[in-house]
N, C-alpha and C positions, 0 to 999 in steps of 0.2 A: 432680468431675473429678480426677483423675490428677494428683498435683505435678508430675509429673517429664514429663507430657503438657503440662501447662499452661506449663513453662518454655521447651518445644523451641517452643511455640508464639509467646510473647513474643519467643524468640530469633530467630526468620524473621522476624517484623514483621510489619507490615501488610499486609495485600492483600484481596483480593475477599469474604472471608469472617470478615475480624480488624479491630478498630479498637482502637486503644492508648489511651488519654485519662490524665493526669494526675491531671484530681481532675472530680466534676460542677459542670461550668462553669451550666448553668439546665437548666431543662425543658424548653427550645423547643429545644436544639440536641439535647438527649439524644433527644428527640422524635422529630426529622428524622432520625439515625441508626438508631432502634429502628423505624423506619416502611418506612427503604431496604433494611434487613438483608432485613422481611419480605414486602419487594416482589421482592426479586431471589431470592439463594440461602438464605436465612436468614446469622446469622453469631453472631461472638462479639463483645460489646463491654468490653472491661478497664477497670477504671478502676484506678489507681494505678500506671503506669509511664509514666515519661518518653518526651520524643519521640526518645531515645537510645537506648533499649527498656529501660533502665537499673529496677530494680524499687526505687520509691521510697514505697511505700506509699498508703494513702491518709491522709489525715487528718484528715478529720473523725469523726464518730460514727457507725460500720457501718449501725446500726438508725435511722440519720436520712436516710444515703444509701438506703438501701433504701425509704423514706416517699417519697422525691422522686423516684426510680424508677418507682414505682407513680403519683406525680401524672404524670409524662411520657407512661408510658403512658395515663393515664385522656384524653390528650389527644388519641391518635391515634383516628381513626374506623375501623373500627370496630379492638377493644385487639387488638394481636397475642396472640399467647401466647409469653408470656418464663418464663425462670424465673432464680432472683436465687442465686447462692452468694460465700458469703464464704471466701478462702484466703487461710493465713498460710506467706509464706518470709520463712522468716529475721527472723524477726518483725514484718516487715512485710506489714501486711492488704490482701488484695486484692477488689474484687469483681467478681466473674464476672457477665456477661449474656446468658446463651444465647435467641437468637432465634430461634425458628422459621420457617419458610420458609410465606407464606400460601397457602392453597388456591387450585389454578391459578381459582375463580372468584371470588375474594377482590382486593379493593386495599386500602390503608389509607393515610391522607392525616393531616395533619398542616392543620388549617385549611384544608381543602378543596384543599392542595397532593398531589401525586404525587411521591413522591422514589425514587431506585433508587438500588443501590449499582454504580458502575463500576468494576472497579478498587479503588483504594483510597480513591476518591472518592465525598462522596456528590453528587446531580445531581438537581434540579427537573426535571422535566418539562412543556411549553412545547406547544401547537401542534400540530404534528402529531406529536410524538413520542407524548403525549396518545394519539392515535387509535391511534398502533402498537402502543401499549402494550395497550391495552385490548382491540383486534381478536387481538394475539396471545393475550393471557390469557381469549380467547373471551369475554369480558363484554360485548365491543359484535360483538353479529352482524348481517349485512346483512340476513340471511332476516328478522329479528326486528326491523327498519326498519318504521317506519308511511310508506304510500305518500299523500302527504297528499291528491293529486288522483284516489285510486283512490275507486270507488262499489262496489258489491253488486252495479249493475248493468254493468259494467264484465267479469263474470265471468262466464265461458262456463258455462252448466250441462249440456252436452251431454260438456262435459270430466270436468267434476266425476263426471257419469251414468259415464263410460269409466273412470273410477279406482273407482268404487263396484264394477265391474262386475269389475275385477281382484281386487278385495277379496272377492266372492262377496256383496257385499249390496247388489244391483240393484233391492231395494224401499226403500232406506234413505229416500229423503226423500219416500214414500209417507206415511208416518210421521213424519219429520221435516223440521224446515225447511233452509234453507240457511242459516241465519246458525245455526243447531244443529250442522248438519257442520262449520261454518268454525271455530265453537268450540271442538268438540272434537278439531280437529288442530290448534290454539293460531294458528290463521291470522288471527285477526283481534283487534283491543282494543275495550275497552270502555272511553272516556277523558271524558265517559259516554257518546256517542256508537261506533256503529259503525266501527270504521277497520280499512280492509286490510292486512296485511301482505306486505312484497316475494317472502315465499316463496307465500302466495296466486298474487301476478302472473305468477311464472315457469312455473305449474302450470297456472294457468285460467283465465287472461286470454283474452278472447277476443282481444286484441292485446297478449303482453308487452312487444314492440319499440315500444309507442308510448309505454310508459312505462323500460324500460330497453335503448336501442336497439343498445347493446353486449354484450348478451345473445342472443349467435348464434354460429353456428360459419361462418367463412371457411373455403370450400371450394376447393382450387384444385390444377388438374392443372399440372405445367410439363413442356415441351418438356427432352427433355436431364435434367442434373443439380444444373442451375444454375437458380436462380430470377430467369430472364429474360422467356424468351418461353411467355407464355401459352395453353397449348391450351382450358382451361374453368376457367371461373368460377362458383362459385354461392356463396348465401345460405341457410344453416340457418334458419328463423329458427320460429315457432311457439312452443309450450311444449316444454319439456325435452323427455319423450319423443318429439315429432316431430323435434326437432333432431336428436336420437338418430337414427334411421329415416331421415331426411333425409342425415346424414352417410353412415351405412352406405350407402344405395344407391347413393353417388356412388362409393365405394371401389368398389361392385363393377364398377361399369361403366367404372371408369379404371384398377384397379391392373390391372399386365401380367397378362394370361394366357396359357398354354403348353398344346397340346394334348400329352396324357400317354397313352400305353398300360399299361391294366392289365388284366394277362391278355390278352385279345384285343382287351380295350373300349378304345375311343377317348373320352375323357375331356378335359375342362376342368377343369383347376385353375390356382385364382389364384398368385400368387407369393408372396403372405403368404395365412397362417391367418388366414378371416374372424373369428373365436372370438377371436382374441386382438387383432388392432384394435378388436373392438365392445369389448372390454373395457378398452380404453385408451381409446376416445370418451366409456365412460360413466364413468371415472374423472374424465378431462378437464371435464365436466359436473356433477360431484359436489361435485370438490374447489379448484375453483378458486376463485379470490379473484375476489367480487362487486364489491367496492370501486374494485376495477379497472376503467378505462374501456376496457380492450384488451379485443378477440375471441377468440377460441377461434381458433386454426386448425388446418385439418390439410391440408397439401401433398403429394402426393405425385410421385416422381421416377420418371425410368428406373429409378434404384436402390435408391429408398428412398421410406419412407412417413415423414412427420414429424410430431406433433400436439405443438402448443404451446398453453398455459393459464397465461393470466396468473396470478400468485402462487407463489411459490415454497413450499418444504414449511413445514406450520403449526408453530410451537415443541413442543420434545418429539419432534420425528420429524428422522432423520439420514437419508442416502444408504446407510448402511449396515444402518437398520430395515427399508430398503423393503421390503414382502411378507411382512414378519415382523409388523407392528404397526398397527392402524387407528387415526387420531387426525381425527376430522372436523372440519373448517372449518366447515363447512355442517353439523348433525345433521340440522335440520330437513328439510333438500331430500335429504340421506340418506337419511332416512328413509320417506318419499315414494317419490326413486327403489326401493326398495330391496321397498315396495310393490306396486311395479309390476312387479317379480320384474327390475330391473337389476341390484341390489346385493346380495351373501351376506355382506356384514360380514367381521369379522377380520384382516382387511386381506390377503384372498384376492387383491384383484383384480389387482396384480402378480407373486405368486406364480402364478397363474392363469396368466397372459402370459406368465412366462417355462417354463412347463411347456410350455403350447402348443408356442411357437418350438422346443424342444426335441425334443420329439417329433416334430414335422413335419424337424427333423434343419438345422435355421436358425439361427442367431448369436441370440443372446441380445441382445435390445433394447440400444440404449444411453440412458443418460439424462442429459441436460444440467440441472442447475440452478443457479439464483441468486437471488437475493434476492427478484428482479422476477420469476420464468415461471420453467416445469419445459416439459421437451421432451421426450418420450421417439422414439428412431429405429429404427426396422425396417429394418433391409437386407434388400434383395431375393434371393430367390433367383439364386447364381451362375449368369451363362447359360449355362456349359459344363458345370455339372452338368443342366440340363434338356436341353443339347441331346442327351445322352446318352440320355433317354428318349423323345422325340419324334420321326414321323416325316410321311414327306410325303403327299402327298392320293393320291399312288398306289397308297405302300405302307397306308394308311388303306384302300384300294379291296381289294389283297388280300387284308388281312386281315380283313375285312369277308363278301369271298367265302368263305373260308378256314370262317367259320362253318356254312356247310350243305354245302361239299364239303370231303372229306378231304385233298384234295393240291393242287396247283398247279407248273408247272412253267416252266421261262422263256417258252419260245412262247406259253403261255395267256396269259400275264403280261404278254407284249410287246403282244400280241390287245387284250385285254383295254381296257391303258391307250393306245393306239395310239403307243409309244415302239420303239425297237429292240433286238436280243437283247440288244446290251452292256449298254444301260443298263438292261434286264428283271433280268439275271446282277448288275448292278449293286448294284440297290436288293434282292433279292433277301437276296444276302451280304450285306447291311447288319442288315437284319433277321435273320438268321442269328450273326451279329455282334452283338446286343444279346440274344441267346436269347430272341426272341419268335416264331422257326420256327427247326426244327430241316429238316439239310439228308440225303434218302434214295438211296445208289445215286452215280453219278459218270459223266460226260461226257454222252452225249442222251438216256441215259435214268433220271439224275435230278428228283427235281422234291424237293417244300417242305411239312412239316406244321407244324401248331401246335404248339410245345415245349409240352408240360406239367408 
């Protein structure tokens, strides 16, 4: 290292990534510091400056500290990787401990302790911090949970047959068994007995919800804007991809729709791009925290569409990665959905959504996160920009006509919808007024074609 690096370094003192030490006090505490460095960011440990940052050397024997060193680390399970240098200022010896940062599926304990580095602190690990730690460093995943009251027979093989069949290998267990497939997608242990695993249960359980019953998506239309008054309720519930399938149908038959004219046709479209909700339902399903006792939901309003998923983003992913970077919670049921032709990886599926919204000429999602849930929100299309292209069951009627004759004129119009000339001349100019007919000739003997 760098003298003149190493000094600016002592000079700022300690913090998140420096520890100062005087002299090596034992190997149980040099321990617990070379263990928190490589649990958290890695860092640097000094020995031989004061707690004034004051540079007082060390004093004993370089080549003895460096021995006790290497016993400290022989102590932590499994050894980080450090590397040991000796610097002299000013004639005083110093020794450097550069710690590496462990592999995000690595921990290393000290006596079977957890320690991290806070701050300038170091800090045991207790409870549930324990599980935080571990769930965030992916080492304890939910998918990779043995389900202790699950059986063999517990699992749908008709499910199983429907995923082989996306795979293109509908004779698989013509050939093989089922405890053969379960194997080879790591869905089950061998403890020596047979045991299922939870990402088994979500996939082909012939009932997931009897063994994880908050493993479903809340479905729920509300009145208004406000989540009061209830118009529909339902329950996602099945394996993933029916949840999937489940959620979608309900969007379509509840989010607003607007009839639209294009060209002559008379059209339904939704108010959000179905493409870009499915791909925030199968996000929602993907990446959500299993550990979590909460539901999935996804509400939708007069003005907005809402899906929230318990867990907020996994460590290593920011608000400002989003779309840019894939980091899975879940690989296992990733991978699976992903199988099933839901998931393209890369961490398309919000870049995906916010292209949709985009093109379709829509506000770009917003997204709410916390520690606890991620929400992302679809605003509706503005109703004054749809009312712009929509019209009513009359003018529907003439332009309908309008396809097998070439003209139309108010009297036929008025005939026609049994209304009167005003309001024939009315609705007429209206359409006229949106250039979806153009207007030929002036006072009674004009009439109306299809603008082209």
């Amino acid at each position: 290292m760098d003298i003149e690096n190493l000094k600016r370094i002592i000079t700022e003192g300690e913090n998140a990534e420096v520890e100062l030490k005087q002299s090596f006090h034992s190997v149980q505490e040099i321990a617990k510091i070379i263990s928190a460095f490589a649990n958290t960011q890695g860092g640097l440990l000094i020995l031989g400056v004061n707690d004034e940052r004051a540079i007082e050397g060390i004093k004993e024997n370089p080549d003895a500290i460096q021995q006790r060193i290497s016993n400290s680390n022989a102590t932590i399970h499994p050894s980080p990787i450090i590397n040991v240098e000796i610097h002299s200022i000013e004639k005083n010896k110093l020794v450097v401990i550069a710690i590496h940062k462990a592999d995000s599926t690595v921990f290393h304990t000290v006596e079977g302790v957890i320690y991290v580095r806070i701050g300038s602190t170091i800090q045991k690990l207790e409870g549930q911090s324990i599980l935080e730690f571990l769930r965030n460093r992916q080492i304890l995943l939910f998918e990779e949970l043995i389900e202790p009251n699950a059986k063999i027979e517990d699992l749908d093989t008709t499910k199983i047959i429907a995923y082989l069949e996306k795979r293109n290998q509908p004779d698989y267990l013509n050939s093989h068994s089922l405890k053969d497939f379960l194997a080879s997608k790591k869905l089950v242990s061998f403890q020596p007995d047979l045991k299922i695993k939870s990402a088994a249960i979500l996939f082909f359980a012939k009932d997931a919800q009897q063994f994880y019953s908050y493993a479903q998506i809340k479905l729920v239309r509300f009145d208004g804007n406000q989540p009061i008054k209830v118009l529909a309720y339902e329950d996602a519930k099945g394996n993933l991809p029916q949840m999937i399938e489940h959620a979608m149908n309900f969007v379509r038959r509840f989010t607003p729709k607007e009839f639209v004219i294009v060209g002559t046709k008379r059209t339904e479209i939704s108010a959000l791009p179905e493409e870009a909700i499915r791909e925030a339902i199968i996000n929602a399903v993907a990446h959500r925290d299993y550990f979590n006792k909460n539901e999935v939901q996804l509400s939708i309003f007069d003005d907005r569409l809402e899906i929230t998923n318990p867990g907020g983003l996994p460590e290593g992913m920011t608000k400002e990665l989003l779309g840019t970077l894939s980091i899975q919670r879940n690989p296992i049921i990733y991978q699976l959905l992903k199988d099933y032709g839901y998931m393209e990886g890369i961490g398309s599926g919000i870049s995906k959504i916010i292209k949709t919204m985009k093109e379709k000429n829509l506000k770009e999602p917003e997204f709410l996160i916390s520690k606890e849930f991620f929400r992302i929100i679809f605003e509706m299309t503005a109703k004054k920009a749809v009312e712009e292209t929509t019209f009513n069951k009359r003018q529907a009627k003439a332009t309908g006509y309008l396809k097998s004759h070439k003209k139309i004129n108010s009297s036929e119009y008025a005939k026609m919808n049994k209304v009167s000339i005003p309001t024939a001349v009315k609705d007429l100019n209206e359409l006229k007024k949106k250039k979806i007919l153009k207007k030929i000739g002036t006072y009674r003997g004009a009439y109306y074609t299809i603008n082209e």
